[in-house]
C-alpha positions, 0 to 999 in steps of 0.5 A: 484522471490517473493516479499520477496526474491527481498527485502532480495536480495535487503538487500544484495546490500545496504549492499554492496553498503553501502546505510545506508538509504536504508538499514534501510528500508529494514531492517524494511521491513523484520523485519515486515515481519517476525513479522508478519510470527511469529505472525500468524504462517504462511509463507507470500505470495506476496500479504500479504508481499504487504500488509506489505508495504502498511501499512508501506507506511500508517504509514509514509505518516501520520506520515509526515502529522503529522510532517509538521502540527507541523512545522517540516519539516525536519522530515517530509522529512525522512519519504518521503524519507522511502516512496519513497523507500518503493515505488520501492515494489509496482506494477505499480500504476493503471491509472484514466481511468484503475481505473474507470473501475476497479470500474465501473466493481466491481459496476456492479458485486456487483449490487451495487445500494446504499451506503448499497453495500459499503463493497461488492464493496470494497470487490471486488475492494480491491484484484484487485488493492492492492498496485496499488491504494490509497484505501483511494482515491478508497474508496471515488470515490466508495462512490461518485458513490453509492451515486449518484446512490441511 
């Protein structure tokens, strides 16, 4: 089943089972889907709607950043509450050691030597992990380790 169909399923049963907030999110999942689909025209895959929600995951992790730095918690709870749900669509998150491999290997494909080969390692490194890892964390270990090489 794809990705897409088990979100729309999934809409069905919090309907049925009246999970208001649970609903909400789905809801907001298939309506940026679809915006998106409208948009370019074009029907998305599993890979692109995982796409779609990381990104939603992005925004509510900032926005809670966000919510705690102006002493508002309780908002800032609803958004992790929206990320914890929008959790159960990502694959099984990668190990450290799982994760350093997956770097190492892409460094070594790359023939990475210096912080110019930034954007090819992260190229590689980007399709085999979406959604598995923080790419933002990813990101600064493939920076620690190109600058310690060049």
């Amino acid at each position: 089943m794809s990705l897409k169909q088990r979100i729309n399923d999934d809409v069905k049963q919090a309907m049925r089972a009246g999970d208001k907030p649970r609903l909400k999110i789905l809801r907001m999942i298939t309506a940026a889907i679809k915006q998106r689909e409208v948009d370019e025209r074009i029907e998305l895959d599993d890979a692109q709607v995982l796409a779609v929600v990381e990104k939603m995951i992005k925004q509510r992790r900032e926005s809670a950043e966000q919510y705690r730095a102006g002493d508002r918690p309780e908002l800032a709870e609803v958004e992790e509450a929206e990320i914890a749900i929008l959790r159960d669509y990502l694959p099984e998150p990668l190990s450290d050691e799982e994760l350093a491999r997956v770097i190492d290997e892409a460094i070594a494909e790359a023939d990475a030597t210096s912080m110019a080969d930034m954007g090819k390692v992260m190229g590689l490194i980007k399709g085999r992990v979406q959604g598995r890892a923080d790419m933002g964390q990813v990101s600064a270990q493939v920076r620690g380790r190109l600058a310690g090489q060049g």
